[in-house]
C-alpha positions as a Python dict, from the first residue, in 0.01 Angstrom:
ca = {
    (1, 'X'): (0, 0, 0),
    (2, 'X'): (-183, 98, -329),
    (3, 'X'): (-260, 452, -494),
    (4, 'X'): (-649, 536, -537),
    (5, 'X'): (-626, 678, -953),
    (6, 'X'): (-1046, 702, -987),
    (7, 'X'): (-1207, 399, -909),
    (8, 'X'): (-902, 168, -934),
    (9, 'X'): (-623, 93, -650),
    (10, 'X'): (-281, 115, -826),
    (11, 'X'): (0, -110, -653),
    (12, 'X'): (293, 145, -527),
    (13, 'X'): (634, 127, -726),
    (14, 'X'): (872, -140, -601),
    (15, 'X'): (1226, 19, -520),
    (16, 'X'): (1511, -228, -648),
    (17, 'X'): (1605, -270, -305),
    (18, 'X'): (1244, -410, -190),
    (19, 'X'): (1278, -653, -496),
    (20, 'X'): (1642, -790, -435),
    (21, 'X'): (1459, -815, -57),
    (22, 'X'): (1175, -1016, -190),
    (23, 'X'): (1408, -1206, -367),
    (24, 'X'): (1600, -1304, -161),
    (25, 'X'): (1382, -1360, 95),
    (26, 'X'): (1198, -1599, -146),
    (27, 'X'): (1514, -1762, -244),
    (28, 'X'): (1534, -2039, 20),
    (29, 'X'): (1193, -2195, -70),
    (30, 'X'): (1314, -2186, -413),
    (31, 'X'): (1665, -2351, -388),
    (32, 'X'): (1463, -2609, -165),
    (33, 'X'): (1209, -2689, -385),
    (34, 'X'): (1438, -2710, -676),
    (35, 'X'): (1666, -2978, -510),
    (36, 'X'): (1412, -3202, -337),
    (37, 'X'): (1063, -3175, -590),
    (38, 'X'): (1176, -3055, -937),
    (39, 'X'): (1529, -3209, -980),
    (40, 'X'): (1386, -3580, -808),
    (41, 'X'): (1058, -3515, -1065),
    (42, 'X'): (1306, -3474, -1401),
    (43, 'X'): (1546, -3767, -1245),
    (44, 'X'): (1227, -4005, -1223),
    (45, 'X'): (1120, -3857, -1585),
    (46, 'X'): (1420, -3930, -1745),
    (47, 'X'): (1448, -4278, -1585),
    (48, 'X'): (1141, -4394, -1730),
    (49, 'X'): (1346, -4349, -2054),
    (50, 'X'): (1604, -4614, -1949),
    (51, 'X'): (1641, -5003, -1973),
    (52, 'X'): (1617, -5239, -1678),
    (53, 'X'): (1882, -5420, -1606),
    (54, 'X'): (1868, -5782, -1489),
    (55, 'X'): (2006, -5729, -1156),
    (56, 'X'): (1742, -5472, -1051),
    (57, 'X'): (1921, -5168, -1164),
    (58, 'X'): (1914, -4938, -1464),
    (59, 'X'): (2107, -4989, -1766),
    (60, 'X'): (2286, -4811, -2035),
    (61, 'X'): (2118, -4612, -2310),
    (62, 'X'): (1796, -4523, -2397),
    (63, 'X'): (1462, -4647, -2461),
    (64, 'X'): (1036, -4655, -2461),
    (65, 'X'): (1043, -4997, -2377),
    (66, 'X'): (937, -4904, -2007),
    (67, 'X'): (611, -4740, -2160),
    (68, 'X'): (479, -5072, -2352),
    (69, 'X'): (373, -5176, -1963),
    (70, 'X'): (99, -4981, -2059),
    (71, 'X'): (48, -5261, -2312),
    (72, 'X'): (-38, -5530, -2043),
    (73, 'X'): (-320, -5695, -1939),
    (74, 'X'): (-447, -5473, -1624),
    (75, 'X'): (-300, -5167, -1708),
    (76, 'X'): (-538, -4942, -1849),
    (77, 'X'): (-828, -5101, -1619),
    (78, 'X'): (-629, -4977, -1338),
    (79, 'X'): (-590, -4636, -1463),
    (80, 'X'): (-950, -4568, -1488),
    (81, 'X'): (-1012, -4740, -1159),
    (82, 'X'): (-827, -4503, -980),
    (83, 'X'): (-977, -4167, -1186),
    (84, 'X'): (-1336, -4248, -1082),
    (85, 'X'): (-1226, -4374, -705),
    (86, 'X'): (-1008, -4083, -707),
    (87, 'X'): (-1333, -3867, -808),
    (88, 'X'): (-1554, -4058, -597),
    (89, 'X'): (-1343, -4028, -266),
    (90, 'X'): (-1313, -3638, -367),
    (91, 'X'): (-1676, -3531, -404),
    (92, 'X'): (-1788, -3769, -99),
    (93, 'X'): (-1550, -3579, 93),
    (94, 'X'): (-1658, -3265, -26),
    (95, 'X'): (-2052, -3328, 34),
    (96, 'X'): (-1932, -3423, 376),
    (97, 'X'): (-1714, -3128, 497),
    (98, 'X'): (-1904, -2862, 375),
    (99, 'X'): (-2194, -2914, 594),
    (100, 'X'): (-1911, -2959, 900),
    (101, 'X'): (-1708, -2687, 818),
    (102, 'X'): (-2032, -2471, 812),
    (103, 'X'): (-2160, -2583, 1156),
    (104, 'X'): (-1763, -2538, 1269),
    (105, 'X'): (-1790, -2202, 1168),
    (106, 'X'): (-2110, -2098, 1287),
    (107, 'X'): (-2007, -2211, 1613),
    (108, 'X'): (-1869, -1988, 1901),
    (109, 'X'): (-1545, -1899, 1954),
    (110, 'X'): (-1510, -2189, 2259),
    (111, 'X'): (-1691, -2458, 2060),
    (112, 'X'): (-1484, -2369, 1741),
    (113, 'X'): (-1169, -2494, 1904),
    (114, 'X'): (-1276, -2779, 2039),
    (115, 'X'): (-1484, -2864, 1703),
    (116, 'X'): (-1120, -2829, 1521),
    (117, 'X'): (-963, -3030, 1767),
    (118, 'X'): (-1201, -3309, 1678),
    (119, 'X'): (-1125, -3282, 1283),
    (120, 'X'): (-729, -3304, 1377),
    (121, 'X'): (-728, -3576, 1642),
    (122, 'X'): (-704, -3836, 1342),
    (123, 'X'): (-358, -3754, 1259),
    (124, 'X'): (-236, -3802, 1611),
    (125, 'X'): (-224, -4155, 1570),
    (126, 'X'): (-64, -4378, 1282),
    (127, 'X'): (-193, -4382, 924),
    (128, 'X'): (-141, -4749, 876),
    (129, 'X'): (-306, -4791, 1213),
    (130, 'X'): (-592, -4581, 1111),
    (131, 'X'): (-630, -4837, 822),
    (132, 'X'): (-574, -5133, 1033),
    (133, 'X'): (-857, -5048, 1241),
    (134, 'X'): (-1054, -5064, 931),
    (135, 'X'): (-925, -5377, 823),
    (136, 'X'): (-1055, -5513, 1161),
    (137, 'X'): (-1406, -5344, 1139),
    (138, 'X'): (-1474, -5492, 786),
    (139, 'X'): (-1288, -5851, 812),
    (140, 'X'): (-1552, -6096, 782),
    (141, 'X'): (-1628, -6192, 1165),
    (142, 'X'): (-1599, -5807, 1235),
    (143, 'X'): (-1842, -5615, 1424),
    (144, 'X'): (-1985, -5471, 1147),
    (145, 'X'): (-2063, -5781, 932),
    (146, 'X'): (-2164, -5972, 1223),
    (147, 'X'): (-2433, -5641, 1284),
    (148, 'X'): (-2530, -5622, 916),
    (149, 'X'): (-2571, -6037, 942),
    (150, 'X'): (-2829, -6024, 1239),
    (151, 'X'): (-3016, -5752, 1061),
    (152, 'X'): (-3068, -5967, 768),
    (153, 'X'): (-2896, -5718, 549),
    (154, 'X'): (-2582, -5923, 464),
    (155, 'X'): (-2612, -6296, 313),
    (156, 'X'): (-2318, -6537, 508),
    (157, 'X'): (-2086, -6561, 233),
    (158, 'X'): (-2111, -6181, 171),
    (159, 'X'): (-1762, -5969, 228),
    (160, 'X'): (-1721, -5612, 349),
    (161, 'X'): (-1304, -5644, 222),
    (162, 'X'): (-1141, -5654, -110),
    (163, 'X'): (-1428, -5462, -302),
    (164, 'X'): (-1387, -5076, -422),
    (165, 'X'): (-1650, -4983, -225),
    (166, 'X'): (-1465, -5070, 67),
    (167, 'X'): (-1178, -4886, -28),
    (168, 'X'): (-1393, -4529, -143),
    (169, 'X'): (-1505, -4569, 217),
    (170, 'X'): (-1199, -4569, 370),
    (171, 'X'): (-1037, -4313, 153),
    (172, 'X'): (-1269, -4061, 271),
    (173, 'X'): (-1264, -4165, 620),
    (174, 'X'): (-868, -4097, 582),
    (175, 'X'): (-905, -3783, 349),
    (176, 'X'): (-1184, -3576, 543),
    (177, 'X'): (-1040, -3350, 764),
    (178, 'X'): (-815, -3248, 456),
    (179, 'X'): (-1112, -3136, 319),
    (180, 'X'): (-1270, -2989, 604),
    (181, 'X'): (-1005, -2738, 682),
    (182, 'X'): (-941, -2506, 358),
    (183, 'X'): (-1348, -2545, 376),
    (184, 'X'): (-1334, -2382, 738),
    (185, 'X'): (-1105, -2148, 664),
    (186, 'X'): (-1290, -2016, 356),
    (187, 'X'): (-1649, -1996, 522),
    (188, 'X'): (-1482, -1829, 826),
    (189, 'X'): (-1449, -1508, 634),
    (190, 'X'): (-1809, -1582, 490),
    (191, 'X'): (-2048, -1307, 588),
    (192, 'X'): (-2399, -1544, 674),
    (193, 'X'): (-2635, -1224, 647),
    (194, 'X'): (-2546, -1217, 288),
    (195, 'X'): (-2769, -1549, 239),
    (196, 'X'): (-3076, -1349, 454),
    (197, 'X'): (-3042, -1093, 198),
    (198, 'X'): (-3050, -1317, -70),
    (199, 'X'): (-3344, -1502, 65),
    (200, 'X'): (-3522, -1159, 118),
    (201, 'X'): (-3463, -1070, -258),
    (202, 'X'): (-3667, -1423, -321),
    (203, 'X'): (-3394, -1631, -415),
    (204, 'X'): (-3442, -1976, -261),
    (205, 'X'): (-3277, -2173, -32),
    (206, 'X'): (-3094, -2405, -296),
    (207, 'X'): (-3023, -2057, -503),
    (208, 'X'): (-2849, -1866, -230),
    (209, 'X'): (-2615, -2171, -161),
    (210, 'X'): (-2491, -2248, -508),
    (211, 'X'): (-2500, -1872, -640),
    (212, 'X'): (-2385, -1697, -318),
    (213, 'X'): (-2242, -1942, -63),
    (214, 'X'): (-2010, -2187, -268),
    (215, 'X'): (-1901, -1894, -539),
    (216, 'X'): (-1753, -1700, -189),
    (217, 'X'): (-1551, -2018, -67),
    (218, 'X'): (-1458, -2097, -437),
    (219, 'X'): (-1095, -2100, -341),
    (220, 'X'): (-1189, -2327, -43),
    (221, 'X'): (-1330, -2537, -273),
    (222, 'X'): (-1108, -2551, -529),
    (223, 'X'): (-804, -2665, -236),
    (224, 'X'): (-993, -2941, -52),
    (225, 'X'): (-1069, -3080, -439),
    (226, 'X'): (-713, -3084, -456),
    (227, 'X'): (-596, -3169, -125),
    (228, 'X'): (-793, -3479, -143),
    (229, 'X'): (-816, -3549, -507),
    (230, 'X'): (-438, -3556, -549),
    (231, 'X'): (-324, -3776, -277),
    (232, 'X'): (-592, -4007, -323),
    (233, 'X'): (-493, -4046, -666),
    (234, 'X'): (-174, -4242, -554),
    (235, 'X'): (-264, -4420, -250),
    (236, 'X'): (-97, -4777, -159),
    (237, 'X'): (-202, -4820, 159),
    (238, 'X'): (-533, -4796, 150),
    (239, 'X'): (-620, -5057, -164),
    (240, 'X'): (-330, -5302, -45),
    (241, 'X'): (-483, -5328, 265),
    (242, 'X'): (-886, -5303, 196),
    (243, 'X'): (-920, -5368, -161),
    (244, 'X'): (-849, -5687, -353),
    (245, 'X'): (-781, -5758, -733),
    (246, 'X'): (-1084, -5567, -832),
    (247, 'X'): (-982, -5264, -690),
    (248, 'X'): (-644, -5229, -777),
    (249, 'X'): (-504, -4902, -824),
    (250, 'X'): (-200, -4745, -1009),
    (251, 'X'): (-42, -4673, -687),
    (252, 'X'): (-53, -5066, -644),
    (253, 'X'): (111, -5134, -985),
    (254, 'X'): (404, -4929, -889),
    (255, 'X'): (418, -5124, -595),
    (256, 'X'): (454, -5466, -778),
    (257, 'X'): (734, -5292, -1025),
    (258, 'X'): (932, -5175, -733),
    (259, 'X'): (957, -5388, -519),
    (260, 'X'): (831, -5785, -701),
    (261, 'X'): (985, -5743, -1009),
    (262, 'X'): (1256, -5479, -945),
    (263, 'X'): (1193, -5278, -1280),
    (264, 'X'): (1248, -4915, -1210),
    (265, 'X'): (1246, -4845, -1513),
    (266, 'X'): (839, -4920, -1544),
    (267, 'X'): (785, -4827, -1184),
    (268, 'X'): (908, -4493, -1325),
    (269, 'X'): (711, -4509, -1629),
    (270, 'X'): (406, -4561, -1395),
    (271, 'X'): (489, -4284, -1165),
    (272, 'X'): (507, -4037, -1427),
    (273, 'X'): (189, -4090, -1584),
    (274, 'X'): (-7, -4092, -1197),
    (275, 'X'): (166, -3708, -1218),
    (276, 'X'): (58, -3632, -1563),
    (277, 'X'): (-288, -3766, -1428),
    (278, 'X'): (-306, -3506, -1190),
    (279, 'X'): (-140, -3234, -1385),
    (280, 'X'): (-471, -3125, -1582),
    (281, 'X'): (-649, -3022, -1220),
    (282, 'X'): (-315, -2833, -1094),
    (283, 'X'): (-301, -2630, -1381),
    (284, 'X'): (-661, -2604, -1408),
    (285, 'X'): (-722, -2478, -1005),
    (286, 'X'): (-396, -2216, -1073),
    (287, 'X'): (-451, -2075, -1354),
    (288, 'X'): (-562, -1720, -1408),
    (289, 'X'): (-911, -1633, -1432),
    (290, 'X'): (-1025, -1306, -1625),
    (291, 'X'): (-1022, -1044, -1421),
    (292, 'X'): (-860, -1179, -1132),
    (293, 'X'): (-506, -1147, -984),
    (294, 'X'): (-262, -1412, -965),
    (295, 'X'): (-178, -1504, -567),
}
């Protein structure tokens, strides 16, 4: 409950008892996310900072030696293959589920349900099955190559698999509804006369969407960018299975130091700098804006 003072809403006082309430109410999600996210995050941190050791282990002392993988051959190509796939599987989501989470919200009360059930019913069955499937559709004597082959759109020696393309594809396909949701819960709230008004005070069609619509559901934006952005950023499955040598991402190369060559150490190395990769849009979407409240 707030105070009206003029034309401002003051937040009531806090008694000490509330706050040791709040506290320790809060406490359990704290304790938990300091054991099993920030002190795994500082153990991985630190162990990029160690030697290998021949046996697959880590060894004694300290060192950068794990950061000249950055050095090789591959390295750096793969880090900028997965930014723009990342950024490409993130805005194809995004032009895709705001037009569905629109028509999701528009829609009755009956339909709405059943709409949402649709956008979830992905997750009921396996991820790597999901991908499988996908593998299958795209293979060479698949469906979809023998359709584009008949149509004349596909020479014989032509591949759907093992090209980036493939894999941005995919990566939406698997990412979507991730997007779609924070997008339906934002326009929910939306108030759709708002764009008739703006339309009656001559704004156009393109002008009511981009300076009344998307600033609304900014939030909604700004959490399917990140809900798909992130995670995409660090997928394995997806370019082991689809993609080939030319679209090799980071997530990959921590695969081969993990489990080919056995160096945690570089693995680690890897791993940090996918999380200092994402870091700049975390702080970026959380940060305070002027004028705003922190949530």
């Amino acid at each position: 409950m707030g105070v009206w003072w003029g034309e401002r809403c003051l937040p009531a006082m806090s008694t000490p008892r509330q706050t040791l309430t709040a506290r320790l109410l809060t406490a359990p999600s704290f304790v938990w996310m300091l054991i099993f996210f920030a002190w795994p995050a500082a153990n991985l941190f630190l162990l990029a900072f160690r030697p290998a050791d021949v046996t697959g282990g880590v060894g004694e002392g300290w060192t950068i030696s794990a950061w000249r993988v950055f050095q090789e051959p591959g390295y750096l190509e793969a880090i900028g293959r997965t930014l723009w796939i990342s950024a490409l599987t993130t805005g194809g989501c995004l032009l895709l589920a705001l037009p569905v989470a629109w028509r999701i919200s528009r829609a009755g009360p009956r339909w709405r349900s059943w709409l949402l059930l649709l956008v979830v019913l992905p997750f009921w069955t396996s991820f790597l099955i999901r991908v499988y499937a996908w593998r299958v559709l795209l293979q060479s004597s698949g469906p979809l190559a023998t359709l584009l082959r008949g149509l004349g759109l596909m020479d014989e020696d032509a591949m759907l698999l093992y090209h980036p393309a493939a894999v941005v594809v995919v990566m939406i396909y698997t990412y979507l509804p991730l997007a779609i949701l924070p997008l339906y819960a934002a326009m929910e709230k939306f108030d759709p006369h708002l764009l008739e008004a703006a339309r009656d005070l001559g704004a156009t069609q393109w002008q009511a969407l981009s300076k009344v619509l998307l600033p609304t559901i900014q939030k909604g934006v700004i959490g399917a960018a990140l809900l798909v952005g992130i995670p995409s950023l660090g997928s394995y499955v997806v370019p082991e299975m689809i993609g080939g040598l030319d679209a090799e991402m980071l997530g990959s190369k921590i695969g081969q130091r993990l489990f080919s060559d056995r160096n945690l150490p570089q693995a680690a190395a890897l791993a940090t700098a996918l999380a200092l990769l994402a870091m700049p849009a975390v702080i970026m979407a959380i940060r305070k804006r002027p004028g705003e409240e922190m949530t």
